[in-house]
C-alpha positions as CSV (number, residue, x, y, z in Angstrom):
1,X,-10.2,1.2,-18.5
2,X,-9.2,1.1,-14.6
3,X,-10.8,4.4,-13.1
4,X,-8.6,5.5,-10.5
5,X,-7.1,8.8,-8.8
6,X,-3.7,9.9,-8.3
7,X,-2.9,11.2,-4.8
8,X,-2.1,14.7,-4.5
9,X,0.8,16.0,-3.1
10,X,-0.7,16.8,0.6
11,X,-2.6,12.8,0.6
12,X,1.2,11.6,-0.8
13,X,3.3,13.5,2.3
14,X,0.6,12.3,4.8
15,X,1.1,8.7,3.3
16,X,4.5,8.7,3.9
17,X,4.2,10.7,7.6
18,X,1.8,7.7,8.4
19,X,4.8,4.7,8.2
20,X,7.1,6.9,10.4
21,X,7.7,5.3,13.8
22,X,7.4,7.2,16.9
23,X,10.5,8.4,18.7
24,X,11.9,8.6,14.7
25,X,15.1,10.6,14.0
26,X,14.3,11.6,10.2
27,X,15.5,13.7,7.3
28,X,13.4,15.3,4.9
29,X,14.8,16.1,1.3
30,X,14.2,19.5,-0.4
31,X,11.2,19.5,-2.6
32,X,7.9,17.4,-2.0
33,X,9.7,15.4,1.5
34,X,9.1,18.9,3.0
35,X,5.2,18.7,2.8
36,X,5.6,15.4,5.3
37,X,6.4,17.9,8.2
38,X,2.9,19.0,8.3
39,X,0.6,16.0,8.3
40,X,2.7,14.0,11.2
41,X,-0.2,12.5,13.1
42,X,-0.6,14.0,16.4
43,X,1.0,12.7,19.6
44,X,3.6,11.2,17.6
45,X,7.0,12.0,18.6
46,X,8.9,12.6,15.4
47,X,12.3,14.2,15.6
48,X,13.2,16.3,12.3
49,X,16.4,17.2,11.0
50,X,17.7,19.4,8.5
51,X,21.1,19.3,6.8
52,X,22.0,22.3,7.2
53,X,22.0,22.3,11.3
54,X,18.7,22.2,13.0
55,X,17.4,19.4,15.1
56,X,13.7,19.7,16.1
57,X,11.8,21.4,13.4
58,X,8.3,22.0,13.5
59,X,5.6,22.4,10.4
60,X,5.5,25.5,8.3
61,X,5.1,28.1,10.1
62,X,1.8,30.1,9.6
63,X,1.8,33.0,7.2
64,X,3.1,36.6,8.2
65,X,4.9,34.6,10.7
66,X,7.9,33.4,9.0
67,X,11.9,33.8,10.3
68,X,14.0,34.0,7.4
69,X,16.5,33.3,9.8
70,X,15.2,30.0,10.6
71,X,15.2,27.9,7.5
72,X,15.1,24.5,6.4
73,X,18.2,22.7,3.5
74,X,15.7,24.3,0.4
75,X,15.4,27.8,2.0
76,X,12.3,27.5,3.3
77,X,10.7,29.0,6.8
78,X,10.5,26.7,9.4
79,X,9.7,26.8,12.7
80,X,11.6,25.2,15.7
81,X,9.4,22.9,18.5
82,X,10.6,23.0,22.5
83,X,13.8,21.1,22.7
84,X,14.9,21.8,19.5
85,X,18.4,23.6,18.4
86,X,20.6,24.4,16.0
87,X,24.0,24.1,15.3
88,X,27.3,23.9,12.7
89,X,26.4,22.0,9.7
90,X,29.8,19.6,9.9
91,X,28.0,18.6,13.0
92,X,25.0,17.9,11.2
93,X,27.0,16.0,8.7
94,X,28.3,13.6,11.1
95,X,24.8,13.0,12.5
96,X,24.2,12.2,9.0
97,X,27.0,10.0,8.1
98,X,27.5,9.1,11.8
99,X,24.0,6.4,11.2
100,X,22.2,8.8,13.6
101,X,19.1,9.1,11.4
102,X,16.5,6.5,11.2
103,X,14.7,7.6,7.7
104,X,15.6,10.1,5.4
105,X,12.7,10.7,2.4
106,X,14.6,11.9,-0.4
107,X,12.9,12.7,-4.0
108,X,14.6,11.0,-7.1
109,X,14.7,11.4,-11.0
110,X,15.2,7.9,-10.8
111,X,15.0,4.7,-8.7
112,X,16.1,1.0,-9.9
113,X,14.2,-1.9,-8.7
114,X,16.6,-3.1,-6.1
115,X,16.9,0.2,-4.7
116,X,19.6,2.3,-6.6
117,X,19.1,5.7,-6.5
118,X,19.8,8.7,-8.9
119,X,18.8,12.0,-7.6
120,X,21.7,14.7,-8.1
121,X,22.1,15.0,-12.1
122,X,20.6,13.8,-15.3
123,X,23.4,14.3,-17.0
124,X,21.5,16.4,-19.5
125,X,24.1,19.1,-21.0
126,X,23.8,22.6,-19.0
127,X,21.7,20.5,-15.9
128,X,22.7,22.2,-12.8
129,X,24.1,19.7,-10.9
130,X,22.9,19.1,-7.2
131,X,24.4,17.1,-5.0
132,X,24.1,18.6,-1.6
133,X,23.8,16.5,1.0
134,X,22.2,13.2,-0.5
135,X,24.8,10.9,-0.8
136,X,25.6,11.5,2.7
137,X,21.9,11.2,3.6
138,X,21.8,7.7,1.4
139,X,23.8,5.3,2.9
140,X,24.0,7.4,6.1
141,X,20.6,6.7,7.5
142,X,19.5,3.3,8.4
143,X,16.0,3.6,5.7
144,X,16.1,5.7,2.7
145,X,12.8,6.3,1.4
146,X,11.5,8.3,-2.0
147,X,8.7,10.4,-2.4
148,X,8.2,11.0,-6.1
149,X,5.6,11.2,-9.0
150,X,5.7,7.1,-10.2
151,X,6.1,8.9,-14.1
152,X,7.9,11.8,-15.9
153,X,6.4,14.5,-17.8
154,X,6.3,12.4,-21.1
155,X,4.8,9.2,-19.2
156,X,8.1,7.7,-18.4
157,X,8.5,5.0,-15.4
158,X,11.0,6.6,-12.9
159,X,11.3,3.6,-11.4
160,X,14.1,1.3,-14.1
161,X,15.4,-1.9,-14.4
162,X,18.7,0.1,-14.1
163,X,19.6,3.6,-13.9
164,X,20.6,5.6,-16.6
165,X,21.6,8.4,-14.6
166,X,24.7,9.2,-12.6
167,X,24.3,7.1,-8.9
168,X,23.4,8.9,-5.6
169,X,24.0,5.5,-4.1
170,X,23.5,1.9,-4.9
171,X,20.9,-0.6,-3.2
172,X,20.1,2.2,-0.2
173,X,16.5,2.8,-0.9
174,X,14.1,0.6,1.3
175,X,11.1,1.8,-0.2
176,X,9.1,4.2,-3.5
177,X,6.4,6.5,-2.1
178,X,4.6,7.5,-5.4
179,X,1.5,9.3,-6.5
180,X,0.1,6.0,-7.6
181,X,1.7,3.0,-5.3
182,X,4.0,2.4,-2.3
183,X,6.2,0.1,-3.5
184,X,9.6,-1.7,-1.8
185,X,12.8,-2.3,-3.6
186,X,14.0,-5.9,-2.6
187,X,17.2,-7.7,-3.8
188,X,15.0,-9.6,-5.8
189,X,13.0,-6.8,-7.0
190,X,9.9,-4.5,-6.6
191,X,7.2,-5.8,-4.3
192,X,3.5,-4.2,-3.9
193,X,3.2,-2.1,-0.3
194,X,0.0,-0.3,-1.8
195,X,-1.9,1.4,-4.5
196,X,-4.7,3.6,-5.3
197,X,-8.2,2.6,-5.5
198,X,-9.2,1.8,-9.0
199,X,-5.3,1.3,-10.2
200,X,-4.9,-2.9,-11.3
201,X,-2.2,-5.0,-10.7
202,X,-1.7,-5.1,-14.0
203,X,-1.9,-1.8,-15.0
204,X,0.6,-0.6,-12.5
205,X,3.2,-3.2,-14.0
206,X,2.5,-2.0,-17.1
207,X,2.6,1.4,-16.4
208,X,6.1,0.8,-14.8
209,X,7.3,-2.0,-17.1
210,X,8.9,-4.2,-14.4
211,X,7.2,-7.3,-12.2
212,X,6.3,-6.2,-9.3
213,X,5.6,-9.2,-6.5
214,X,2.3,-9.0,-4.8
């Protein structure tokens, strides 16, 4: 039996903060993409943008220091670095859908092996539907990458041959940040970026049911 650990939230968000470029423009989702605001590595220029009109956000702020005025897409605090701003969100829709961000990290119910995404509805009767601003955020910047637990509650692979849920968008999403691997979604399928110690090959294809190239 493999003896491995799954990464928690904070070590998953400063995974992903880790692959983002300097001088990045990038989105981050409502849910677990916020946590990646707060472990960007020093001295990296990163350049964060929220949906509903800010350019320039900074990491949570501290507490007892919070502007409720100031919030991010998923009603949290924020807090704004020098240089940022703020403005109409039909201006920050066309920043969106205008190719203007270079990553958005998004979080998913499910992702298909070459990259389809379904994050808005499960199509489960009385599911609040949420669309917001992903489909916009999907095709519109130039990476779309997901930060998600790799199984459901029950043990279930979120990662599928093929969705089974309604379509955010099809083929957009580059890459699978997970709590037990980094995997890409290829054309021809899932390929291996990284995985927890301890975690085999094997047991992570198992685990998700599909090949994944090494």
């Amino acid at each position: 039996m493999s003896n491995y650990q799954r990464r928690t939230k904070d070590q998953l968000a400063a995974r992903v903060a880790q692959d983002i470029f300097d001088g990045a423009v990038v989105n981050l989702g409502i849910g677990q993409p916020t946590l990646v605001a707060n472990h960007l590595p020093a001295g990296r220029e990163v350049i964060l943008h929220s949906e509903n009109g800010i350019l320039g956000m900074g990491p949570a702020p501290a507490q007892g220091s919070e502007d409720y005025d100031l919030i991010n897409a998923g009603k949290q605090p924020v807090t704004l670095l020098p240089g940022g701003a703020f403005f109409h969100h039909a201006d920050s829709f066309a920043m969106m859908r205008g190719g203007h961000l270079d990553i958005c990290v998004l979080g998913a119910f499910q992702v298909s092996a070459t990259g389809d995404l379904a994050n808005w509805s499960t199509g489960e009767p009385g599911a609040i539907p949420a669309v917001g601003g992903a489909m916009d955020l999907a095709i519109g910047a130039k990476q779309t990458w997901v930060m998600m637990d790799l199984l459901t509650k029950k043990g279930e692979s979120k990662i599928v041959q093929q969705c089974s849920y309604p379509l955010t968008g099809i083929g957009c999403v580059k890459r699978v940040y997970s709590d037990l691997a980094t995997l890409a979604c290829t054309p021809a399928g899932l390929k291996l970026i990284d995985k927890v110690d301890g975690l085999d090959h094997a047991e992570l294809e198992k685990l998700v049911g599909l090949p994944i190239a090494a």
